[in-house]
C-alpha positions in Angstrom: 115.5 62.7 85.8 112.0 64.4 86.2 111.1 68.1 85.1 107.6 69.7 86.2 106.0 71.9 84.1 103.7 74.3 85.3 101.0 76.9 85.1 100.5 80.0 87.8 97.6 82.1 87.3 98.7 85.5 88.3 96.8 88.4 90.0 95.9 90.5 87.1 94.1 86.9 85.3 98.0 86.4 83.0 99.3 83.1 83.2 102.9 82.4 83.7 104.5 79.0 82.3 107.8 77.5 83.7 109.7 74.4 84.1 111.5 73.1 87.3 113.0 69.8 89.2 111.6 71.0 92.5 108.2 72.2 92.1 107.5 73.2 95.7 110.7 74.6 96.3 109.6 77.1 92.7 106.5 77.5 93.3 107.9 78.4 97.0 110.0 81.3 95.7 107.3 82.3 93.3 104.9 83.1 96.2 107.6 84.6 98.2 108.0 87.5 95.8 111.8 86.6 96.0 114.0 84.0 93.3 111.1 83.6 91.6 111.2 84.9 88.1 111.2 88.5 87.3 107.4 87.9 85.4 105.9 86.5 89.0 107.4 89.4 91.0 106.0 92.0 88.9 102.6 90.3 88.5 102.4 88.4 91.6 101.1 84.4 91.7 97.6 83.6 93.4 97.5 79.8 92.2 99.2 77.1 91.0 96.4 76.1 88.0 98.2 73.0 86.5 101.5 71.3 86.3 103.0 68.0 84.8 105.8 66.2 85.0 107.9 65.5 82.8 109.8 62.1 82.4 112.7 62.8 80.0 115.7 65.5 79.3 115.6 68.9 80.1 115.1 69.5 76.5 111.9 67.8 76.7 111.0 70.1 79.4 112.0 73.2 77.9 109.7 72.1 74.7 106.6 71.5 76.6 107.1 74.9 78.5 108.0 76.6 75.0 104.7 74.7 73.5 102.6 76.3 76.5 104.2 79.3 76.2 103.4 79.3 72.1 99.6 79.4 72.8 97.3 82.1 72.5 94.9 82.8 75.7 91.8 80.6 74.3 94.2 78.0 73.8 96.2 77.5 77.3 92.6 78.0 78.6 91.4 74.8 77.2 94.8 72.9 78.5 94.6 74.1 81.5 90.0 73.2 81.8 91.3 69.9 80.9 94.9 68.7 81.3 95.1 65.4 79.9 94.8 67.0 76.3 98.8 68.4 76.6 100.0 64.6 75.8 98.1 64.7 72.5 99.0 68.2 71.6 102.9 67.5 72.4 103.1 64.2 70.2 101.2 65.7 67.6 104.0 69.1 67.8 106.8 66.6 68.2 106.0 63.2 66.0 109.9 62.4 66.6 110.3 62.8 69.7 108.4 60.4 72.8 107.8 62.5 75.6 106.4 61.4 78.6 103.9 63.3 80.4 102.4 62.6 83.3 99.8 64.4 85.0 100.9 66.2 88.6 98.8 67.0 91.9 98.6 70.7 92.0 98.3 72.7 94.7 94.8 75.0 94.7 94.0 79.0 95.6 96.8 78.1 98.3 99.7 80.2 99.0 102.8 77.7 100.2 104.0 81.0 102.2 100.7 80.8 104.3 100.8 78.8 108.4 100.9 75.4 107.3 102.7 75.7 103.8 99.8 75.3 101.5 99.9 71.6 101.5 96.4 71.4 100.4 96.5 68.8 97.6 93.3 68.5 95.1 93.5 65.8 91.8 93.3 66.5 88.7 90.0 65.7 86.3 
């Protein structure tokens, strides 16, 4: 099974880091202010900034979000200018462990609530 793990960037300029198996149904309920987590509907999402996916257990998931999550500011800024670097940083974290990650199209300064549900797609690097 496939996880997604992603970044919002909220309106006050914090980041909020969480894993799914339906991104655009979570990132859906993260916009709508409702069944999204308690973080994104006190500091409300203005874009989805990067997400992944994750081909392994739920564990493996959990660890990359946890890794994310681990980060100081500086430090999720440079994963998120450049995305690619996450594979590295994981398999250097966890030696033991093969991970796959796999870069995800991410929605851009769209909200999916908006006439035509944000399906705006842009690449990543």
């Amino acid at each position: 099974m496939s996880y997604f793990v992603y970044i919002l960037e909220c309106r006050d300029g914090r980041y909020y880091t969480g894993y799914t198996v339906d991104i655009d149904k979570r990132i859906k309920e993260h916009f709508s202010g409702k069944g999204g987590a308690k973080f994104t509907r006190g500091f409300p999402p203005l874009k989805l900034i990067a997400a992944w996916q994750i081909n392994g257990t739920k564990g493996d998931a959990m660890r990359v979000e946890a890794f994310i999550k681990s980060n100081t500011r500086e430090e999720k800024c440079r994963i998120i200018s450049k995305p690619s670097s996450l594979n590295g940083m994981i398999a250097e974290k966890y030696p033991d462990r093969e991970i796959g990650i796999e870069l995800f199209q991410y929605l851009t300064e769209v909200n999916p609530m908006s006439p035509g549900g944000g399906t705006e797609k842009r690449g990543l690097e």
